[in-house]
C-alpha positions in Angstrom: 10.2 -8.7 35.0 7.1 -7.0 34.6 7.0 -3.6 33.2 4.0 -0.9 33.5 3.3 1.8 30.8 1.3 4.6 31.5 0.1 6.6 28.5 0.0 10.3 29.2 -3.4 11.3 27.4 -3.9 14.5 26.5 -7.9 15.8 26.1 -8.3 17.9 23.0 -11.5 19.8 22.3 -13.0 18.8 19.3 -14.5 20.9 17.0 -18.2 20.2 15.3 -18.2 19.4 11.3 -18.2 21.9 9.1 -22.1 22.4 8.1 -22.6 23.9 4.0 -25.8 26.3 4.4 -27.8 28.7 2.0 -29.6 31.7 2.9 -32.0 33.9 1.5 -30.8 37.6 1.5 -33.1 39.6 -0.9 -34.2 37.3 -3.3 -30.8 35.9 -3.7 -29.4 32.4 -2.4 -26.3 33.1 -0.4 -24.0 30.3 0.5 -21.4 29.9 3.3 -20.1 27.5 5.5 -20.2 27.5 9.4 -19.2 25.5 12.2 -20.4 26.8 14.9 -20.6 26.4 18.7 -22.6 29.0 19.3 -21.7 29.9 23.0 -18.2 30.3 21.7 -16.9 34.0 20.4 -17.9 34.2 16.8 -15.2 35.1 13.6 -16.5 35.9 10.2 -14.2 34.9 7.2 -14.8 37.3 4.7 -13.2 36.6 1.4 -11.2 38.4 -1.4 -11.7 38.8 -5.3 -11.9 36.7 -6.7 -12.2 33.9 -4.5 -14.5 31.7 -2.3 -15.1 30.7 1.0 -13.4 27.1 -0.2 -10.0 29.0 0.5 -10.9 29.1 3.9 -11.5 24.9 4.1 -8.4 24.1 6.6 -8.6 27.7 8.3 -12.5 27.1 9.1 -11.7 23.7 11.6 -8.8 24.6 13.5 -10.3 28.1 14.3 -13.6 26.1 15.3 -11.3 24.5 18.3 -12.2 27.8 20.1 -14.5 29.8 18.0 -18.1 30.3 16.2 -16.5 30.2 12.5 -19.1 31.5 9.5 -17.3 32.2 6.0 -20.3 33.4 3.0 -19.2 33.3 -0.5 -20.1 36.6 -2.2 -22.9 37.0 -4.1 -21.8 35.7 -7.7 -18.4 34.1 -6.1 -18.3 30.5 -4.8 -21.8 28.8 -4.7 -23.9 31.9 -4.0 -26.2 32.5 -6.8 -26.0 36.6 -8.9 -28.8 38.5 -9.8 -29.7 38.0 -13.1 -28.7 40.2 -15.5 -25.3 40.6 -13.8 -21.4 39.3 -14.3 -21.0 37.1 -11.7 -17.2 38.4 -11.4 -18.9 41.7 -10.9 -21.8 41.9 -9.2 -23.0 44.8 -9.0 -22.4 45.6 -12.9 -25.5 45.0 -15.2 -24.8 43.4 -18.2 -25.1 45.2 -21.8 -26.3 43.6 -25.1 
């Protein structure tokens, strides 16, 4: 007796690999990591103190299913470079000697 099996596939959309970028925003080397269809609606992760886009690592890829996903890491949190002179936990505070 001969027996058939048919296997019920199910086509999933794949999303692109996450892609670790810089950019320059004045004079300063901002990180953040995208993957990105771009045709697809975009969603900006923006993240708390004091964290780093790196919370958003298993968020990022199952959001890129259906959308353009782009999370920056503050300047002075994560990988993105301060200003000199600055706390990097504070940005926007200038040191004092």
């Amino acid at each position: 007796m001969s027996m058939s099996h048919k296997s019920n596939v199910t086509q999933i959309s794949i999303a692109p690999k996450v892609k670790y970028k810089t950019v320059k925003v004045d004079e300063l080397d901002v990180f953040y990591r995208e993957e990105a269809v771009r045709t697809r609606p975009g969603v900006l992760l923006l993240h708390g103190f004091p964290t780093s886009s790196h919370m958003f690592r298993n968020l990022i890829p199952a959001l890129a299913v259906e959308y353009h996903v782009v999370a920056p890491d503050y300047p002075g949190f994560g990988q993105s470079r301060c200003r000199l002179g600055t706390n990097s936990l504070t940005p926007s505070t200038t040191w004092r000697t």
